[in-house]
C-alpha positions as CSV (number, residue, x, y, z in Angstrom):
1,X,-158.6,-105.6,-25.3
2,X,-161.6,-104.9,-27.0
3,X,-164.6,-102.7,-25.3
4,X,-166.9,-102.5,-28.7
5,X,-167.3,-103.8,-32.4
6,X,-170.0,-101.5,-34.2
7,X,-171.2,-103.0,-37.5
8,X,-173.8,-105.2,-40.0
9,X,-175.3,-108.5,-38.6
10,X,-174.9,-110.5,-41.6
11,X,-175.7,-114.1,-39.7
12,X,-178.3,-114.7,-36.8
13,X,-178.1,-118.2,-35.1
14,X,-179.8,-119.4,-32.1
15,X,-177.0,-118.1,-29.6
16,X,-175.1,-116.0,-31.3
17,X,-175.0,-113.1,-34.3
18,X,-172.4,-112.4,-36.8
19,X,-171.1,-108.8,-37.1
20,X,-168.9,-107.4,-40.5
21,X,-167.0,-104.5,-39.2
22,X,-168.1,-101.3,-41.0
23,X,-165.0,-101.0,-44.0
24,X,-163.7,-104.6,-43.2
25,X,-162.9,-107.5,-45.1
26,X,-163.8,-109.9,-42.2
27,X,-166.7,-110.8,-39.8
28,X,-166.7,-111.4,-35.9
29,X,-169.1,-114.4,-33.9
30,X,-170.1,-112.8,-31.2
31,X,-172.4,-114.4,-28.3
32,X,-175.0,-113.0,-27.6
33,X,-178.1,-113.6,-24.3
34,X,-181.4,-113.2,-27.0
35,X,-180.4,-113.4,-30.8
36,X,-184.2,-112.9,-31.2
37,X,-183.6,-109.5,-30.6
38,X,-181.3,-108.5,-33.3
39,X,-182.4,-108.6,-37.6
40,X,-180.0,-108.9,-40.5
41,X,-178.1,-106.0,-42.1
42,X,-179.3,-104.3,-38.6
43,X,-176.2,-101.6,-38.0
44,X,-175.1,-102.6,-34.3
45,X,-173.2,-101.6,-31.5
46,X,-172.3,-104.3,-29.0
47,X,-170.2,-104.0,-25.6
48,X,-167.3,-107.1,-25.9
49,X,-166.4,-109.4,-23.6
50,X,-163.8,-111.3,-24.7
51,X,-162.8,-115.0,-22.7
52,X,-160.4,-117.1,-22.9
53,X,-160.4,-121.0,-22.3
54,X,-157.1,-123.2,-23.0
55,X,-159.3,-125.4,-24.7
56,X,-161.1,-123.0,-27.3
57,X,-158.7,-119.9,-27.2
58,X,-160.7,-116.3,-27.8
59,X,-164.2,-116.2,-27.2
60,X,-166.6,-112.7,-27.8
61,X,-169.6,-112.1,-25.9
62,X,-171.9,-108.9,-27.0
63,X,-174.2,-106.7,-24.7
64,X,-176.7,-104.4,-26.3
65,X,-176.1,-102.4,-22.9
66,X,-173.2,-101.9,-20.3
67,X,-175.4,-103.0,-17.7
68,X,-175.9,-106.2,-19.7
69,X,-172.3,-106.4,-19.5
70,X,-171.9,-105.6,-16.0
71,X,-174.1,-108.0,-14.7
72,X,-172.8,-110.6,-16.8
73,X,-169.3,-110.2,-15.8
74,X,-170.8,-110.0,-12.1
75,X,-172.1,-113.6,-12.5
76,X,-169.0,-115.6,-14.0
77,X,-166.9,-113.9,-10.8
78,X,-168.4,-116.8,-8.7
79,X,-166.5,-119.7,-8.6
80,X,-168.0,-122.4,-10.9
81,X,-170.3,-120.2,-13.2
82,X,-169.1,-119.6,-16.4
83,X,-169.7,-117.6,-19.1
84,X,-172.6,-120.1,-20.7
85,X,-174.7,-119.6,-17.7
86,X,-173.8,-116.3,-17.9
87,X,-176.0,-115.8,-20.7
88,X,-178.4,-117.8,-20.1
89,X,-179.6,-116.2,-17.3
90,X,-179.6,-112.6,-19.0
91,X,-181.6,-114.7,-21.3
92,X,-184.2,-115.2,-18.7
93,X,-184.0,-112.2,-16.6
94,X,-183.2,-108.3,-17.3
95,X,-180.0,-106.9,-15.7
96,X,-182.1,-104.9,-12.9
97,X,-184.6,-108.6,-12.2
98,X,-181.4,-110.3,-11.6
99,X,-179.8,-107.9,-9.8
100,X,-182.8,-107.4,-7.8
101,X,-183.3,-111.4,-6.8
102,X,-179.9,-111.4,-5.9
103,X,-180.6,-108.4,-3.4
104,X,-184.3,-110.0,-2.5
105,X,-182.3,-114.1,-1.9
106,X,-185.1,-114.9,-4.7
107,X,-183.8,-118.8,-4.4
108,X,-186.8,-119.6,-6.9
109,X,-186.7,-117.4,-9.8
110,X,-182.8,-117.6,-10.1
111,X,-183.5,-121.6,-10.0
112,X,-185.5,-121.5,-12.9
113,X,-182.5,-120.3,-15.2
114,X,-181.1,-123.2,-17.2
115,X,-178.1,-124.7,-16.1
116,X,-179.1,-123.7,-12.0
117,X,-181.0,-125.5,-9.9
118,X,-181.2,-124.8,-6.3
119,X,-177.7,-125.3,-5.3
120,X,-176.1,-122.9,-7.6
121,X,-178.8,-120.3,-6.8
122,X,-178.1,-120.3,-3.3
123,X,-174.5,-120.2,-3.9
124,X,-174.9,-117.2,-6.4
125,X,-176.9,-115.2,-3.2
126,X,-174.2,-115.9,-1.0
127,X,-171.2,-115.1,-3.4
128,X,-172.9,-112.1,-5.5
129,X,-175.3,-111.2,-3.1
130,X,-172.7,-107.5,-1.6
131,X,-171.3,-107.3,-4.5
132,X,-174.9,-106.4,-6.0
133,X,-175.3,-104.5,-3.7
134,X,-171.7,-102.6,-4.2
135,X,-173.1,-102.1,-7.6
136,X,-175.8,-100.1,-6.9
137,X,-173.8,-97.9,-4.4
138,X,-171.5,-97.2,-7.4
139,X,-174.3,-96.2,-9.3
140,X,-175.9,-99.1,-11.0
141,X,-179.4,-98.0,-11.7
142,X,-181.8,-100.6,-11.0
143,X,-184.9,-98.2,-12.8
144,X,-187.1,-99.9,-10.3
145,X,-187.5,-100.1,-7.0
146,X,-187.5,-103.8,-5.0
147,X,-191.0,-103.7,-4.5
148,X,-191.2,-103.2,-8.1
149,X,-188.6,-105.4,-9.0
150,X,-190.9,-108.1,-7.2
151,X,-193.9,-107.5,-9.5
152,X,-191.7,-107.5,-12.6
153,X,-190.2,-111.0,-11.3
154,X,-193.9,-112.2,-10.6
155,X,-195.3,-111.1,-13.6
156,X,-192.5,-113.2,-15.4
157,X,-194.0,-116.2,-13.6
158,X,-197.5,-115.5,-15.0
159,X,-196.3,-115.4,-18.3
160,X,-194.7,-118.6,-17.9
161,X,-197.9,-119.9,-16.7
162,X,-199.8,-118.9,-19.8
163,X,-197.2,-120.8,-22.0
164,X,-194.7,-118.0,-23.2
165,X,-191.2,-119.1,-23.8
166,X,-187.9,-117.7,-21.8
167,X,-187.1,-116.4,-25.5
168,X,-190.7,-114.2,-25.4
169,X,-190.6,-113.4,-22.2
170,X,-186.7,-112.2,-22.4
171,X,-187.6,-109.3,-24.0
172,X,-191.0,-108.2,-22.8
173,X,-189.4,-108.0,-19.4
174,X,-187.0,-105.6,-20.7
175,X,-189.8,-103.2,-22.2
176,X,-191.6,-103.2,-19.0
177,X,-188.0,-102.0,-17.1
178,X,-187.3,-99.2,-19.6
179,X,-191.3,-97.8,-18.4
180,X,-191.6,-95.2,-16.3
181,X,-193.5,-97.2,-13.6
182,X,-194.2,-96.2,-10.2
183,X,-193.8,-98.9,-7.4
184,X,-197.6,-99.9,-6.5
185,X,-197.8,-101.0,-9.9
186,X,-199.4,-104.3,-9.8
187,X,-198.6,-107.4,-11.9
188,X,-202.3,-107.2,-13.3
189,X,-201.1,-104.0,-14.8
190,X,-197.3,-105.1,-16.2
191,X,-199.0,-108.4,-17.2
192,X,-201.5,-105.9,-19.8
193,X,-198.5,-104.1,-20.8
194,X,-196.5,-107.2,-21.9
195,X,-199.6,-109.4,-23.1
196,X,-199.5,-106.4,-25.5
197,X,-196.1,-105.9,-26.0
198,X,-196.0,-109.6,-27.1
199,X,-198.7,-109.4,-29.1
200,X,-197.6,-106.3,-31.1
201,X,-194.4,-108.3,-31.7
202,X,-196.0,-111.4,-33.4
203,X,-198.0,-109.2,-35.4
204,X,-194.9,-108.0,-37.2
């Protein structure tokens, strides 16, 4: 089984990197939620899932974090979710937002990742919904509180308003988690913060 690849991106596609082994002769395609957030010849360290499908064989899929990974492997364990939506919804949402609409029943934001509509979002409550919560018992660290999970989630909506894409918003929502933010922030604030964030980015 394999828990890690550390290496080189040498390719960057629209859903998935390309890691050479440091001292290898070959390269690994890895899966990845946001390929926007990785650069080429970047050293990396990914966490590895690795799935298998009769159809395709071995398949990688890389997490710049264990809670990435945890989260991830907390989504395909309900029946009819595989690992495509998967990533798409770490795509969309950080590991503590998701977590914390599963824990809030937040029907509409989890709607709003591709490949669920209503249907699956609900199921995904009633499936995931203790087992989140399990998580956090264990010592998942959400970083934010639920009020202030809210606000995070809300300020992802304003964003979306004001035209950004899932692939900006992905991660300026995972800058404002890593904050130190207490929980009466308000979304005018965290919607300052990633205007900003956002902005700095397309600068570069």
């Amino acid at each position: 089984m394999i828990d890690s690849i550390e290496g080189k991106i040498v390719v960057i596609a629209d859903q998935h990197v390309v890691i050479r082994p440091s001292s290898s002769g070959f390269s690994l395609l890895v899966s990845v939620p946001n390929s926007t957030l990785f650069k080429k010849d970047d050293a990396i360290e990914l966490k590895i899932y690795m799935h298998w499908s009769q159809e395709q064989g071995p398949h990688l899929f890389g997490f710049l974090t264990e809670k990435e990974r945890q989260v991830f492997l907390l989504i395909i364990s309900c029946s009819g979710i595989g690992p495509k939506i998967g990533l798409a919804a770490l795509n969309h949402l950080s590991p503590n937002a998701f977590i914390a609409a599963l824990l809030q029943g937040d029907i509409k934001t989890l709607s709003k990742i591709s490949g669920i509509g209503t249907r699956k979002a609900e199921t995904l409550i009633v499936s995931l919904k203790n087992k989140a919560s399990e998580l956090v018992k264990d010592g998942f660290e959400l970083g934010v509180d639920g009020a202030l999970a809210t606000t995070i989630t809300e300020t992802s909506r304003a964003l979306e308003s004001l035209g950004y894409t899932h692939q900006e918003i992905s991660p300026a929502l995972s800058y404002l988690t890593q904050q130190e933010l207490p929980p009466e922030t308000t979304v005018t604030l965290l919607l300052k913060k990633a205007l900003a964030f956002l902005a700095q980015n397309r600068s570069r």
